[in-house]
C-alpha positions as CSV (number, residue, x, y, z in Angstrom):
1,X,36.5,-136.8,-29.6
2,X,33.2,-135.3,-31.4
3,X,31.7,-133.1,-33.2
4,X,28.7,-131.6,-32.0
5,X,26.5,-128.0,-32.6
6,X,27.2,-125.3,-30.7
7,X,26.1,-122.7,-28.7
8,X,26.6,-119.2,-30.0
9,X,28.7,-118.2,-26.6
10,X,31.0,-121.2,-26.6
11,X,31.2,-120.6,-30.3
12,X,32.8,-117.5,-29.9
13,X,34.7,-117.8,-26.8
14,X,36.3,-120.1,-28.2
15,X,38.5,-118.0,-30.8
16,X,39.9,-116.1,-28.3
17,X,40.9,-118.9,-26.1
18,X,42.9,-120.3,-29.2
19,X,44.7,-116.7,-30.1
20,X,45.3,-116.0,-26.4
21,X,49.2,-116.4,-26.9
22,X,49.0,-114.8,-30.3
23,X,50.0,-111.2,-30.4
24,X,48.7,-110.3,-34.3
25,X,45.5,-111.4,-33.9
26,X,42.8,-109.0,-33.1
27,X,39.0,-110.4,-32.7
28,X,36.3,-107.9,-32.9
29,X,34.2,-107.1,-29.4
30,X,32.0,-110.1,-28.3
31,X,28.8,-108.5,-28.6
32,X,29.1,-107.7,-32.1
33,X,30.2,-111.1,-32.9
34,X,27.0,-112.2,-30.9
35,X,25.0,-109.9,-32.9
36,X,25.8,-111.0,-36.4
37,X,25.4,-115.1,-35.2
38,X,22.1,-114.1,-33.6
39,X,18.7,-114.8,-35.7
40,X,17.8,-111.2,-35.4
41,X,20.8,-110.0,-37.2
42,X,19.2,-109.1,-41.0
43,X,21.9,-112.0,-43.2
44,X,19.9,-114.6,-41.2
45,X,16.4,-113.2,-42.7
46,X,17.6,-114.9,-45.9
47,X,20.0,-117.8,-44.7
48,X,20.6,-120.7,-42.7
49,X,23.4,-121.6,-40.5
50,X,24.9,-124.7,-38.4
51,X,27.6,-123.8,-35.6
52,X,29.5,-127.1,-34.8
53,X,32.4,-127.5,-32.3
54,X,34.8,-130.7,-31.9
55,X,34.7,-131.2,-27.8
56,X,37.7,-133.5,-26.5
57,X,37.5,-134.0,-22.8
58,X,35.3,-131.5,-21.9
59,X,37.4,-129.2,-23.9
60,X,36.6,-127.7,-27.6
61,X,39.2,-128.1,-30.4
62,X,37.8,-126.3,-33.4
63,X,34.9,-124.7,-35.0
64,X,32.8,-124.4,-38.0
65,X,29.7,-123.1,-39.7
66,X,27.7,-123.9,-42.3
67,X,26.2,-121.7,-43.9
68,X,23.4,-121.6,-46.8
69,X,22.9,-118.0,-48.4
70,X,19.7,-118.2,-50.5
71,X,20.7,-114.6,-52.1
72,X,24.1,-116.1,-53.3
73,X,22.4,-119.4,-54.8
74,X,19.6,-117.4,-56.4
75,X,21.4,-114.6,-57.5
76,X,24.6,-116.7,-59.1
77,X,22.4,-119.6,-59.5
78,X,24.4,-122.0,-57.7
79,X,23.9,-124.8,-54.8
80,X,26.4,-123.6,-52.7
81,X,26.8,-124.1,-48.6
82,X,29.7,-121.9,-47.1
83,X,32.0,-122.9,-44.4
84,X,33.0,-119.5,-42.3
85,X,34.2,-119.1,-38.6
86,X,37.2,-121.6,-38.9
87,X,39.0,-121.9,-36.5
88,X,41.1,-125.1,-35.1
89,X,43.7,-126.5,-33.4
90,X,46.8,-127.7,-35.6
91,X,45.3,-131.2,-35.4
92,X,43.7,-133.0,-38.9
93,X,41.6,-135.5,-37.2
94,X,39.5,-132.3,-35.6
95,X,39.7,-130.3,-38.9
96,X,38.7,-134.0,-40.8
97,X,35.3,-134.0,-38.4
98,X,34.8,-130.3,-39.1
99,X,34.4,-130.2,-42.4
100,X,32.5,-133.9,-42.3
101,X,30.1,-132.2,-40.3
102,X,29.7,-129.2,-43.0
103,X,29.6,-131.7,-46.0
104,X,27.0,-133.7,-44.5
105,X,24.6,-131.0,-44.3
106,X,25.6,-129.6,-47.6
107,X,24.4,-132.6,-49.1
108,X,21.3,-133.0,-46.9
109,X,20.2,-129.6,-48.3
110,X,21.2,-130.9,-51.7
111,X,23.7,-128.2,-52.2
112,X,26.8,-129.0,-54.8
113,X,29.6,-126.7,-53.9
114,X,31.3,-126.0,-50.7
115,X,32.9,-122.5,-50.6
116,X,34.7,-120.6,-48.2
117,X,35.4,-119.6,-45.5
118,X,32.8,-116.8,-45.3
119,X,32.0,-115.2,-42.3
120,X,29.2,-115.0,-43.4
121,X,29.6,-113.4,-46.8
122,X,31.5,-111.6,-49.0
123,X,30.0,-108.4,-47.6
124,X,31.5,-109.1,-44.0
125,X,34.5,-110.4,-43.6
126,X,35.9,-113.6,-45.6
127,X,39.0,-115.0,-46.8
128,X,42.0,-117.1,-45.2
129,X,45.1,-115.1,-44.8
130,X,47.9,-117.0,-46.6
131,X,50.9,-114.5,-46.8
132,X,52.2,-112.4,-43.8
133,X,51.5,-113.7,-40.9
134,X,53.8,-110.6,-39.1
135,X,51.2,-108.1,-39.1
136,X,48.1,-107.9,-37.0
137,X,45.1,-107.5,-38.8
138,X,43.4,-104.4,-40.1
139,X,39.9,-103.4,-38.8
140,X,37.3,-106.4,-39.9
141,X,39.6,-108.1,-42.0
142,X,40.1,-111.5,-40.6
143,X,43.4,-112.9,-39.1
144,X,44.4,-116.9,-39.1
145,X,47.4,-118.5,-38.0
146,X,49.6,-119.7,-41.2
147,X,48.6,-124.0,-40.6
148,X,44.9,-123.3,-41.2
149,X,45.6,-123.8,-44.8
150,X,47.2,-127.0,-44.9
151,X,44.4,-128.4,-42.7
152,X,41.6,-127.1,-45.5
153,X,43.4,-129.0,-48.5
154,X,44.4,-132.1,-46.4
155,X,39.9,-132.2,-46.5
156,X,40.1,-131.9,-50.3
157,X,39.3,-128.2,-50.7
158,X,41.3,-126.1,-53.5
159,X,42.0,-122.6,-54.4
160,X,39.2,-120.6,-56.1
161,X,40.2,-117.1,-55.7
162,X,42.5,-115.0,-54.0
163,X,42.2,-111.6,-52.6
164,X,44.7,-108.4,-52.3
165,X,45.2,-106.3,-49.3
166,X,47.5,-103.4,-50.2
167,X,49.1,-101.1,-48.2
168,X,50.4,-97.4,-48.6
169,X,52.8,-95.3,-47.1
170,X,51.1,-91.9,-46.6
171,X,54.3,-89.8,-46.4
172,X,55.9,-91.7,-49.4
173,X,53.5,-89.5,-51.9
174,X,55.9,-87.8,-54.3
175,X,55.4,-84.6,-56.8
176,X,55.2,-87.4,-59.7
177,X,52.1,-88.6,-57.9
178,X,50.8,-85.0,-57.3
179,X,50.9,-84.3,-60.7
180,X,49.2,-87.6,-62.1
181,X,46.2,-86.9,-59.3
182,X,45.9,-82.8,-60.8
183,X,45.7,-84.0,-64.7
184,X,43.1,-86.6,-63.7
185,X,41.7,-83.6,-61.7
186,X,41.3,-81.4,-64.9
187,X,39.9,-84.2,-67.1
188,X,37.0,-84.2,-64.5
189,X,35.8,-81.1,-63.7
190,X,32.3,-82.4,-64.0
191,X,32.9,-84.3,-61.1
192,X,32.8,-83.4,-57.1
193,X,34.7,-85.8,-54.2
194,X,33.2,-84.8,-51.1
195,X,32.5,-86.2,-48.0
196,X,29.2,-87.2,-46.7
197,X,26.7,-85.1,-45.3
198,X,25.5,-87.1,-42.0
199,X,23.0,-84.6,-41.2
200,X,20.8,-86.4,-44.4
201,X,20.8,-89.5,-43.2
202,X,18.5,-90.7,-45.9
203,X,20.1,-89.5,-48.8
204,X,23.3,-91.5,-47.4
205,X,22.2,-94.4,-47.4
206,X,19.8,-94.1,-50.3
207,X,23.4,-93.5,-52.2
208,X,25.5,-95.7,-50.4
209,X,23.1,-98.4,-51.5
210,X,22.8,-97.2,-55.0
211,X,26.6,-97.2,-55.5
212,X,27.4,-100.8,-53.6
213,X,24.7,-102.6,-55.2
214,X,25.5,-101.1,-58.9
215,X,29.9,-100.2,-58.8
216,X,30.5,-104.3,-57.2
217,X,27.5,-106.1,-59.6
218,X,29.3,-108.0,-61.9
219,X,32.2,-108.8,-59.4
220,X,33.1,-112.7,-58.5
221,X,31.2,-113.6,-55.4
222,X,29.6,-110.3,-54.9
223,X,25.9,-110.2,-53.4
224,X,24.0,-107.7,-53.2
225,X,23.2,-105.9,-49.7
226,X,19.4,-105.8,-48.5
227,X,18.4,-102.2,-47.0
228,X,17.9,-104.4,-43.7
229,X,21.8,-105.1,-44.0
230,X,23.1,-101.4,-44.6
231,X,21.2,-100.2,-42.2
232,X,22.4,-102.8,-39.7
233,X,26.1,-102.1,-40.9
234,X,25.0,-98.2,-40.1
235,X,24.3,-99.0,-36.7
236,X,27.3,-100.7,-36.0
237,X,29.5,-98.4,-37.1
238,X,27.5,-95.4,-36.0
239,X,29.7,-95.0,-32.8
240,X,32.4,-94.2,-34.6
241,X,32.1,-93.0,-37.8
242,X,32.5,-89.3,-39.3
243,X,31.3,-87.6,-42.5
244,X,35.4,-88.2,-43.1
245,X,35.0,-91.4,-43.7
246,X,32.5,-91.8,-46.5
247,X,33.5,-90.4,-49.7
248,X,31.5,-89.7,-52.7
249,X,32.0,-88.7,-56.1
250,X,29.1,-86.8,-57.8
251,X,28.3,-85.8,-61.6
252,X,26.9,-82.2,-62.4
253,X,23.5,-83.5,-61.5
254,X,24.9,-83.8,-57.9
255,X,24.2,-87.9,-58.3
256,X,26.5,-90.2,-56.8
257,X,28.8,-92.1,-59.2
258,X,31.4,-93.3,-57.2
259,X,31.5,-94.4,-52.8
260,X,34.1,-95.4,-50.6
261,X,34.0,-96.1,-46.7
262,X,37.3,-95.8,-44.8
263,X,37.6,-96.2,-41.1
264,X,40.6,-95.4,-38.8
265,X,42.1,-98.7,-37.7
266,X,40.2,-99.5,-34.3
267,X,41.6,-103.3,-33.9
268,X,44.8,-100.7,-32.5
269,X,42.6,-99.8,-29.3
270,X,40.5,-103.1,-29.5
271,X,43.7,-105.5,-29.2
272,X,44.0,-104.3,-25.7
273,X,40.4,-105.3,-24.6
274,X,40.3,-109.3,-25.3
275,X,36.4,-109.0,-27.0
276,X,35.0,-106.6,-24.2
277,X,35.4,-103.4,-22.7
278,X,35.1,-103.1,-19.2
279,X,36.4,-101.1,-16.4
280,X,39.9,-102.9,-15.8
281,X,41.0,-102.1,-19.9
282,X,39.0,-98.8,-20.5
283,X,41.6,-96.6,-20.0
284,X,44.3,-98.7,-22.1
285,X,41.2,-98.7,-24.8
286,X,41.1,-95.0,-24.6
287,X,44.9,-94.2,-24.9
288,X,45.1,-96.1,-27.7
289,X,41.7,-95.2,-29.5
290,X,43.2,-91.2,-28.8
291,X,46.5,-91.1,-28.8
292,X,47.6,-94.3,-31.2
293,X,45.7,-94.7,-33.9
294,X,47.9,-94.7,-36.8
295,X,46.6,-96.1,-39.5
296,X,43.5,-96.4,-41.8
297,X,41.6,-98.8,-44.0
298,X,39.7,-98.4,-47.1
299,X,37.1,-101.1,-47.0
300,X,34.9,-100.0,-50.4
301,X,36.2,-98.1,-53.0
302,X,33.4,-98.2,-56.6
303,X,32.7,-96.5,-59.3
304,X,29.4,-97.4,-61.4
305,X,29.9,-99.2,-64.7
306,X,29.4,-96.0,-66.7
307,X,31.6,-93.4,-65.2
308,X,34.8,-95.7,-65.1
309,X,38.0,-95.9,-66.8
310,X,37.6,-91.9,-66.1
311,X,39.7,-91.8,-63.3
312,X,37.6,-91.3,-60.9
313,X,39.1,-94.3,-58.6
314,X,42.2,-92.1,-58.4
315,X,40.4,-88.8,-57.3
316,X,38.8,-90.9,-54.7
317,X,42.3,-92.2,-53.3
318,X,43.6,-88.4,-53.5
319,X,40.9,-87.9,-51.1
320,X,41.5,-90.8,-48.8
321,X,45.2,-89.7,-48.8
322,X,44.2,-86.1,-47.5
323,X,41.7,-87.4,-44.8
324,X,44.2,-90.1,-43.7
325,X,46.5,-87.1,-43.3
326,X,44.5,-84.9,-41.6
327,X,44.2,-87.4,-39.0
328,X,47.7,-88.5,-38.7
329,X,47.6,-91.7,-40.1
330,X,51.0,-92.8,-41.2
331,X,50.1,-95.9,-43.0
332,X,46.7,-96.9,-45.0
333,X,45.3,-100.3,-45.7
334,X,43.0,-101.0,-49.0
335,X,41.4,-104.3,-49.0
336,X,40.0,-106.1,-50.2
337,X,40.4,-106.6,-54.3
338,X,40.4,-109.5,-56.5
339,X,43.4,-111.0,-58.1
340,X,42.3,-111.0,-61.4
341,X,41.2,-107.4,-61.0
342,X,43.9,-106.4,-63.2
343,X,43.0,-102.9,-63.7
344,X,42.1,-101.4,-60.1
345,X,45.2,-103.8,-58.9
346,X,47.3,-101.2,-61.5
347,X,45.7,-98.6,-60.6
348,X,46.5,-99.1,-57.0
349,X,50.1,-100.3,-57.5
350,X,50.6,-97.0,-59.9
351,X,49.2,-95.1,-57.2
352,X,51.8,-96.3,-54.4
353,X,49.9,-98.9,-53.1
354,X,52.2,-101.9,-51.9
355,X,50.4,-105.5,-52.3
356,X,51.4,-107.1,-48.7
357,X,48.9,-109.6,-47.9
358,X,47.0,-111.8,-49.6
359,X,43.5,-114.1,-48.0
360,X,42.1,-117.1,-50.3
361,X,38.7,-118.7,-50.9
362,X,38.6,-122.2,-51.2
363,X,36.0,-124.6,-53.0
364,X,35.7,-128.4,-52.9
365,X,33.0,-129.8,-55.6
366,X,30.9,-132.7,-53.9
């Protein structure tokens, strides 16, 4: 058995070799994958990565990156390296060289915290899931099976922080919550939630960025995303997205205060097509990207520091609600939060929002 770096092909592959029996986990299509390991993807403009893989045999038995994020260290002013892209057999002795691996270039680039897993940042997807294993996950939220986390504290690694997925019911909604969303209503007249205007490309993304990078500043772990990145995000998503799914809230100036992104739940469709679409699973794809889709997920929802405690948060949800809806969307996810977020947790729970899973970050001090 031994560790060695890895291609970025047998890298991925080898996640859905692992899952292949595994009926809630959903990976995301190959190419995309590919895309955000590849040098060319913006994250890597400003970071450094090592891909390892354990190989047994001729046969791989886990994975790991390392990952150095010069934004995160110079914006938190930390020495941290990040571990992301776990993924392993239920075996200690592979997860043991895994994580030797990552240490030893951690402290080669004289870095004093390991953190993680990030894949590759908070701005992606991150988080291990360590509550409900039952349900598949949502649309890029990641998806582990339950020994993972026993194999990261048998290496010495502890709880930092954990993160909230909630989940609502859309048709639970009562007239007690109609009425709480129309007082907030009146106590902001000044404010407009609308959805985006596509046709302005520019001033989307001028306010997405504005909101992002100001609403999610002061939040633990939180980076800042380069134009490079939004944009890159933009182009992922541009396939699918509507002027439905971004929300924003504007003042009387017609500035945007407040943003959130929600996206229909597409790991539905894409659980049928193993990574890639190709002739033999289109039409399954398509049945289930028209005809299934039932559910949604609110992936950012900010306000910016001086418009909240207004309510604002809520009027945003009201919207989501109406657009999830309109849509026919029976159940919505919003994740993800952090656990010492008392108020927006609140907020959310007051709201009907139903915490159901939770995904943690671990740290080990070297």
């Amino acid at each position: 058995m031994r560790v060695r770096e890895s291609s970025i092909d047998e890298f991925i592959e080898y996640s859905y070799n692992l899952y292949s029996k595994c009926k809630n986990w959903v990976g995301d299509l190959k190419k995309n994958l590919k895309r955000l390991l590849s040098d060319q993807h913006p994250f890597w403009s400003f970071s450094e990565k090592k891909l390892f893989v354990v190989e047994e045999n001729g046969l791989i038995k886990g994975r790991i990156a390392a990952i150095i994020n010069q934004r995160h260290n110079s914006f938190w002013n930390e020495r941290c390296c990040f571990f992301g892209f776990f993924d392993c057999e239920n075996d200690n002795k592979v997860a043991e060289l895994l994580f030797g691996q990552v240490e030893s270039f951690s402290k080669e680039k004289g870095m004093s915290i390991i953190r993680g897993p990030a894949n590759p940042s908070s701005n992606y997807s991150w988080g291990l899931l360590v509550d409900n294993f039952d349900a598949p996950n949502c649309i890029m939220m990641p998806y582990n099976y339950s020994y993972y986390e026993n194999l990261i504290i048998q290496n010495g690694y502890k709880k930092e922080k954990d993160l909230y997925a909630y989940e609502w019911d859309i048709a639970s909604y009562s007239s007690y919550h109609m009425s709480l969303f129309e007082k907030i209503s009146k106590n902001n007249k000044d404010i407009v939630i609308e959805s985006a205007d596509l046709s302005d490309f520019e001033k989307v993304f001028n306010d997405v960025k504005k909101v992002y990078n100001r609403a999610w500043e002061k939040n633990w772990g939180f980076i800042p995303m380069t134009d490079e990145e939004i944009r890159e995000m933009a182009n992922t998503l541009k396939s699918v997205i509507k002027s439905d799914y971004l929300i924003f809230a504007r003042n009387g100036n017609d500035e945007a205060v407040g943003f959130s992104l929600i996206l229909p739940d597409l790991n539905i469709p894409l659980s049928v097509v193993k990574g890639k679409i190709n002739i033999f699973n289109f039409i399954p794809f398509l049945y289930k990207y028209l005809f299934k889709i039932n559910k949604g997920r609110v992936l950012t929802l900010g306000v910016i520091d001086n418009y909240r405690g207004k309510g604002i948060e809520v009027l945003i949800i009201k919207k989501a609600i109406e657009i999830a809806k309109k849509y026919g969307w029976q159940k919505g996810e919003l994740s993800w939060t952090l656990e010492d977020n008392v108020k927006i947790n609140k907020t959310i729970e007051k709201f009907g929002g139903r915490l159901y899973k939770k995904y943690r970050i671990f740290r080990k001090d070297l």
